[in-house]
Every structure is written in structure tokens, then in C-alpha cells.
VEXVOZA-120775 format. One record per residue (C-alpha): residue in one letter; y, x, z. Coordinates in nm, 4 decimals, decimal comma, always signed. Example, Ala and Ser with C-alpha at 12.3 -4.5 7.8 and 13.67 -1.06 7.14 Angstrom:
['A'; [-0,4500; +1,2300; +0,7800]]
['S'; [-0,1060; +1,3670; +0,7140]]
! end
This chain:
['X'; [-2,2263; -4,0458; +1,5627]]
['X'; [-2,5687; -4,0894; +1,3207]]
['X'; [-2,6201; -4,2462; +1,0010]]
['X'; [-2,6355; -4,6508; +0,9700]]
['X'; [-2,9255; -4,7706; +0,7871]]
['X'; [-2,7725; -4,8355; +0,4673]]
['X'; [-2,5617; -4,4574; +0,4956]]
['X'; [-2,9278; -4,3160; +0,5490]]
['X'; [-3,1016; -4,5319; +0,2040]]
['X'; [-2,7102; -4,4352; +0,0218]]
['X'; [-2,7889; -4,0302; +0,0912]]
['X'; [-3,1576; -4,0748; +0,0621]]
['X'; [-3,1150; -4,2215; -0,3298]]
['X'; [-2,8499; -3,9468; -0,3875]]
['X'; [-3,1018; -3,6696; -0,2680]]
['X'; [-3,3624; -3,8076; -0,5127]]
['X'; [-3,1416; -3,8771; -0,7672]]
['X'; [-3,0150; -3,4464; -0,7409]]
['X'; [-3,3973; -3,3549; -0,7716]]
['X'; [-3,4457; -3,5862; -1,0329]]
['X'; [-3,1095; -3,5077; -1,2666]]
['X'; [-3,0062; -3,1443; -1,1255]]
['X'; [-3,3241; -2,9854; -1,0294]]
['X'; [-3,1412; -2,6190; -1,0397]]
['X'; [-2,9270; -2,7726; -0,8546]]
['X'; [-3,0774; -2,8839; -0,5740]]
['X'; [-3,3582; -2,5858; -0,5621]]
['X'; [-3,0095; -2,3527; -0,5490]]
['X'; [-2,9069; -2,6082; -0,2236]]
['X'; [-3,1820; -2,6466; -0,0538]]
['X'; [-3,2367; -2,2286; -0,0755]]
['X'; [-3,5622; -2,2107; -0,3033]]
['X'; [-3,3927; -1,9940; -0,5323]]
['X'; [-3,2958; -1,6326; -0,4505]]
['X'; [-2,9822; -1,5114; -0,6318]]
['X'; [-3,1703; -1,2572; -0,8195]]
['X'; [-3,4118; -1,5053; -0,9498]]
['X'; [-3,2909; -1,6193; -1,3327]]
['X'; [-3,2404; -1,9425; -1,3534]]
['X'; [-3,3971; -2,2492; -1,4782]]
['X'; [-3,2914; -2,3130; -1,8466]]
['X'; [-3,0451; -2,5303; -1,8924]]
['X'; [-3,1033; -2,8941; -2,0085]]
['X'; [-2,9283; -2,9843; -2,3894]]
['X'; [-2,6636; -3,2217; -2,1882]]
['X'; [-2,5403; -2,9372; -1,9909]]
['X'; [-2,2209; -2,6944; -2,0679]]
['X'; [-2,2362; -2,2783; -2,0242]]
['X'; [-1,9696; -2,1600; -1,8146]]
['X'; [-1,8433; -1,9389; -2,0821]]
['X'; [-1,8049; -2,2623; -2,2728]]
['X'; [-1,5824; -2,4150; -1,9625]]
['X'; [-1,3654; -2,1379; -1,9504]]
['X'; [-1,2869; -2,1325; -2,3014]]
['X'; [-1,1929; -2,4743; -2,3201]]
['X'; [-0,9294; -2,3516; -1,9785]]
['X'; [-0,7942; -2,0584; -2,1770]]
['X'; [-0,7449; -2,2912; -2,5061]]
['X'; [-0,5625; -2,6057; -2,2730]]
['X'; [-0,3404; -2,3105; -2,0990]]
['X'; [-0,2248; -2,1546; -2,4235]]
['X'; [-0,1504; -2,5231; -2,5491]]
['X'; [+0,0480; -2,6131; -2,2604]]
['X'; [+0,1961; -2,2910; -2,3166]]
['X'; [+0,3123; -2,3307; -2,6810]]
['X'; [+0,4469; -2,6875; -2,6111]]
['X'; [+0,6289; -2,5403; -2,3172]]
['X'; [+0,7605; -2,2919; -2,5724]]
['X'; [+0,8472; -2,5450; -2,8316]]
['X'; [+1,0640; -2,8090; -2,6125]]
['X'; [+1,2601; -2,4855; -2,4656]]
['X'; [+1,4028; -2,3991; -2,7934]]
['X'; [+1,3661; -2,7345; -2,9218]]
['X'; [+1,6342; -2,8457; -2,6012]]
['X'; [+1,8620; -2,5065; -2,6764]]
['X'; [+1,8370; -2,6308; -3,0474]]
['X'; [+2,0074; -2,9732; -2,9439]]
['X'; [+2,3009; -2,8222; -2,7509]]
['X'; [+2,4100; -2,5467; -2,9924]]
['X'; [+2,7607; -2,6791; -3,1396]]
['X'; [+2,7629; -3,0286; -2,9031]]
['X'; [+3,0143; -3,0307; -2,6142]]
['X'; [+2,8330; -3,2555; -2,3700]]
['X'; [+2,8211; -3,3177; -2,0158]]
['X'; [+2,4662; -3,2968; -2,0811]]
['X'; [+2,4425; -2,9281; -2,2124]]
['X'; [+2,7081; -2,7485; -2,0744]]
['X'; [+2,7813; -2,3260; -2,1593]]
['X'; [+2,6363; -2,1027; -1,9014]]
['X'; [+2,8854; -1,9678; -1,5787]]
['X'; [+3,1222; -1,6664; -1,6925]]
['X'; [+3,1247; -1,7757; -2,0736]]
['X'; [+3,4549; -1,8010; -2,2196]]
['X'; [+3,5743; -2,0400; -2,5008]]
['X'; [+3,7506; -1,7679; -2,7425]]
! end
């Protein structure tokens, strides 16, 4: 099944707007660049990948640490209550 006419001018504008605004981009695509070659320099607007995998490894270890901190927090709230809600683990005995 082809392309209407207005799919055709949609992917036509999208193609000219990836030369236009990611010219590494689309040179990497369409196969002008070898991956040997270096590559282009990167505009101001653009992030390094080291920079994007920082920002992973710093939202993982935060994640992390509030993980940490409502585990003990929750253990905290239990310690001394006798609640349905926290309730002593199986083969603890009262002494």
C-alpha cells in the first residue's frame, strides 16, 4: 500500500527538516559517513553521551537512596506497635 499525498509532503518536510536540524544525523542514515570517519562537531544545543549517562547513574543512585530511606523509615514505624499492619516475622516468639 503507497504513501497518500499528504503522508508523502508529512515525510518529505521531516526529511528536510533532519538535514536541516541533525545533519550528523541524517549523513550517519543515509550512509555518507563511514564509522571510522570522526564525526561532525557537535552543535552548543546538543548533550555528550558521557553527559547522558551520568545524569542515569546519578537518577539510579537517587532512586536507590530513597528506596533505602522508606525501608528503614517503614521498619522504624513498626518497632514497639502491635498492628495488623506490621506484624513480627513467621517463627518469632513473644518471650
Amino acid at each position: 500500500m503507497g504513501l497518500s499525498r499528504e503522508e508523502r509532503r508529512a515525510l518529505a518536510e521531516l526529511e528536510s527538516r533532519l538535514v536541516r536540524e541533525e545533519p550528523e544525523l541524517d549523513a550517519m542514515l543515509s550512509g555518507a559517513l563511514d564509522p571510522g570517519t570522526e564525526p561532525l562537531p557537535a552543535t552548543a544545543g546538543s548533550r555528550s553521551l558521557l553527559h547522558v549517562w551520568c545524569m542515569l547513574v546519578m537518577l539510579t543512585c537517587a532512586v536507590l537512596m530513597i528506596g533505602i530511606v522508606l525501608l528503614i523509615a517503614g521498619e522504624r514505624s513498626c518497632t514497639g506497635l502491635q498492628s495488623s499492619t506490621c506484624q513480627r516475622p513467621a517463627g518469632t516468639h513473644e518471650g
